[in-house]
C-alpha positions in Angstrom: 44.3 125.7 254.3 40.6 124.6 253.0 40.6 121.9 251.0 39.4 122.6 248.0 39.1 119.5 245.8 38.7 116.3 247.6 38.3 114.1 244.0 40.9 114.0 242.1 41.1 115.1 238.0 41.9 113.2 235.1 45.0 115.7 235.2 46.0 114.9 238.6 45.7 110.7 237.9 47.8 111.5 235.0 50.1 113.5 237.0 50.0 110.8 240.0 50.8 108.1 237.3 54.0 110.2 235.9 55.7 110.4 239.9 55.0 107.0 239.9 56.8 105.7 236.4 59.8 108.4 237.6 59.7 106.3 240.8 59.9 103.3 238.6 62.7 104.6 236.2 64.9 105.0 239.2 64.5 101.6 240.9 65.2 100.2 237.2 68.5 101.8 236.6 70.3 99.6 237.1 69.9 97.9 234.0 68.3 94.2 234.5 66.3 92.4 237.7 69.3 90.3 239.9 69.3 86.8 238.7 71.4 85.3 241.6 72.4 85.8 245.6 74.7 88.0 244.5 73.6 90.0 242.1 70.8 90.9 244.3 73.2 91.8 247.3 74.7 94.0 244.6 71.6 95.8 244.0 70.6 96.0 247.5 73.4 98.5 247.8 72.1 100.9 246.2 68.9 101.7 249.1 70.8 104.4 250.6 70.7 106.4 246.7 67.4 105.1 245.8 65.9 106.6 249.1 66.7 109.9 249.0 65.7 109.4 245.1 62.3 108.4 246.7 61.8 110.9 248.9 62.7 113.7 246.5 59.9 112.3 244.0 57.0 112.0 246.9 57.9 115.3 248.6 57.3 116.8 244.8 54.5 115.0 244.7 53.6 115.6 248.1 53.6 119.2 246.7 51.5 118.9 243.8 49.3 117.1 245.5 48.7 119.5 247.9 48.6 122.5 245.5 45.7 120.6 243.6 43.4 120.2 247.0 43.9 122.8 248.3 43.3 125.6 245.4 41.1 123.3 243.1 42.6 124.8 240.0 41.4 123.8 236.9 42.3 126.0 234.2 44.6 126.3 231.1 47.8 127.5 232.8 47.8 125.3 235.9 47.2 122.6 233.4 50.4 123.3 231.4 52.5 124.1 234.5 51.3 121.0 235.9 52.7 119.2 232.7 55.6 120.9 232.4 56.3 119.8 236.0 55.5 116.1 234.8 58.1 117.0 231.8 61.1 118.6 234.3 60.3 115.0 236.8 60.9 112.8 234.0 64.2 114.3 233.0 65.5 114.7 236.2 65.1 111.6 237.4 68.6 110.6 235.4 71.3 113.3 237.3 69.1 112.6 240.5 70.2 108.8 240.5 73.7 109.9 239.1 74.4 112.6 241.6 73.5 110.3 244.6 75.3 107.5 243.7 78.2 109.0 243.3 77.6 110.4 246.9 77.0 107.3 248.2 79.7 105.6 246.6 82.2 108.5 247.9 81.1 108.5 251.4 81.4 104.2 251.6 84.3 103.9 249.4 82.7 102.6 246.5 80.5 99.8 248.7 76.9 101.8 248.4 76.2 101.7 245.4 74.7 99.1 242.9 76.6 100.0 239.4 79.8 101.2 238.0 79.3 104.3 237.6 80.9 106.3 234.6 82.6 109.4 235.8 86.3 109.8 233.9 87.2 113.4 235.0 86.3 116.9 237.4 84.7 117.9 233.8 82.1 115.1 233.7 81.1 115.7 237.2 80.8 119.3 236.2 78.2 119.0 233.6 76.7 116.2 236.0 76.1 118.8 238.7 75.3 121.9 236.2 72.5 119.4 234.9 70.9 118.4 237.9 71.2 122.0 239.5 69.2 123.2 236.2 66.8 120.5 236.6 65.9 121.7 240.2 66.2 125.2 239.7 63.0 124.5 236.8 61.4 122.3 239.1 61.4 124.8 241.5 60.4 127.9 239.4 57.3 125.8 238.0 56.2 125.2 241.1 57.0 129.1 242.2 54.8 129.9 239.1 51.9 127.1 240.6 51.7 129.2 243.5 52.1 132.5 242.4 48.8 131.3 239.5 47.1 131.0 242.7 47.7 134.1 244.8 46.6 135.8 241.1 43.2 133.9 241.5 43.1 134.6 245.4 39.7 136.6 244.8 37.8 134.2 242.8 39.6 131.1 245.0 38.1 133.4 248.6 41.2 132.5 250.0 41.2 133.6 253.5 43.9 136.7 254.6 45.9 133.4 256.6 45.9 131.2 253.4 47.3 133.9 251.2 50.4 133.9 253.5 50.6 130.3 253.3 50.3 130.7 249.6 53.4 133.1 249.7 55.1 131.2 252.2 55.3 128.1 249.8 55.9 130.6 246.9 59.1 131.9 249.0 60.1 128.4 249.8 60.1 126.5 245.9 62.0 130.2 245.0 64.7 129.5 247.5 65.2 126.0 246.5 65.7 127.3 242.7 67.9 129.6 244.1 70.4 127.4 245.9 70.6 125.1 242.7 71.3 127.8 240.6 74.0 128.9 243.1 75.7 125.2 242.8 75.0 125.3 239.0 77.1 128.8 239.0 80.3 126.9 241.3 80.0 123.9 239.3 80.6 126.0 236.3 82.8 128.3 237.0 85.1 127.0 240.1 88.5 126.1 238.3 89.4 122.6 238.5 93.3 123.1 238.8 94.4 120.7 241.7 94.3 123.0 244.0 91.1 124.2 244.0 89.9 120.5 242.6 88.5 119.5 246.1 86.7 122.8 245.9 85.0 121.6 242.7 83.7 118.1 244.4 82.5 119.2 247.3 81.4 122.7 247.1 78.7 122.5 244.5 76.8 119.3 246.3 76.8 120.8 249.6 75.3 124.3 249.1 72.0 122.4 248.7 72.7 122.2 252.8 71.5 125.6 252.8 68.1 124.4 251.7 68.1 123.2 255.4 68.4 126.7 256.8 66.6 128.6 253.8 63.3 126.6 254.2 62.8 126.8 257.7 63.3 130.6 258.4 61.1 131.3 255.5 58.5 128.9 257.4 59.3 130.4 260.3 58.6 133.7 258.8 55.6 133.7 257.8 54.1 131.1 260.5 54.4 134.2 262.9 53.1 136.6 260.4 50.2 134.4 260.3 49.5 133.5 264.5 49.6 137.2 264.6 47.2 137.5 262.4 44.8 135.1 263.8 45.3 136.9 267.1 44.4 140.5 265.5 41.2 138.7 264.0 40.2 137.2 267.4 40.7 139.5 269.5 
């Protein structure tokens, strides 16, 4: 991909700034700064939740980022979508913490993590996962829309042949991560939560988002030889 930007916008510092304060919200969750040994030891357990938190965040940003240099987009709807990404990040950021601490506290017995955590019944952690799967499922579609703003603007963009498959290729990849969280948002709400099946309704929902794992890179893979056969047509 050219780049086509190398300065950043007033949007993009303003968008920059919002990752960061979402960032920020998560490492502050937990209600106060530790005011003794072990109260901080107690907060320290919660890394493991606040990482994948982190890395969520940048590789959204990461994403963003990367849209803006590389397509130089300065118009009315990427401005908007660009918000409305900033709007979805700030809301997200609450299930996102919730979701992984209760992972974390369920894989160590309770010892990762840095809070109670509130969670009374299968019903709560319904509407817990139904929330965050809807939150990622918009995040995803904005970003789907980001791309797809900038294979409509391929002509006036001259994007090369090669970078309008990379343009799809990211396109394909945000719609597949909207569609596995609206597949867990679909279990979460509609797996019974009898006591048989009640294991079903834990589990299941969290780990379809595994098949973002296999999803992603055959999509990459995809299109990555779509595009070396292209190069090879045009050198040859």
């Amino acid at each position: 991909m050219q780049i086509r930007r190398h300065q950043p916008t007033r949007l993009e510092g303003f968008v920059d700034a919002s990752f960061a304060f979402a960032i920020t919200l998560v490492v502050i969750s937990i209600g106060h700064v530790p005011e003794s040994v072990p109260q901080m030891l107690q907060a320290l357990r919660g890394i493991p939740a606040f990482a994948v938190c982190f890395l969520l965040i940048a590789r959204m940003w990461s994403s963003h980022r990367n849209w803006g240099r590389y397509y130089g987009i300065e118009d009315t709807t990427g401005s908007v979508l660009s918000l409305l990404l900033v709007f979805l990040v700030m809301l997200y950021v609450y299930p996102l913490r919730l979701l992984f601490s209760l992972l974390f506290a369920g894989m160590s017995g309770g010892w990762l993590v840095d809070h109670d955590i509130g969670l009374q019944s299968l019903d709560e952690l319904r509407a817990a996962y139904v929330v965050y799967g809807l939150g990622f499922a918009a995040i995803g579609l904005v970003f789907a829309f980001l791309y797809g703003h900038a294979l409509r603007l391929r002509d006036s963009l001259a994007l090369g042949a090669d970078e309008v498959l990379v343009t799809r290729m990211h396109l394909v990849m945000w719609l597949c991560n909207g569609a596995v969280a609206l597949a867990s948002v679909l279990l979460a709400a509609f797996l019974p939560a009898e006591e048989h099946s009640a294991r079903l309704l834990v589990s299941l929902p969290g780990n379809v988002y595994f098949l973002i794992f296999v999803s992603l890179p055959l999509v990459r893979r995809y299109y990555m030889r779509r595009i070396v056969a292209l190069q090879r047509m045009d050198s040859a």
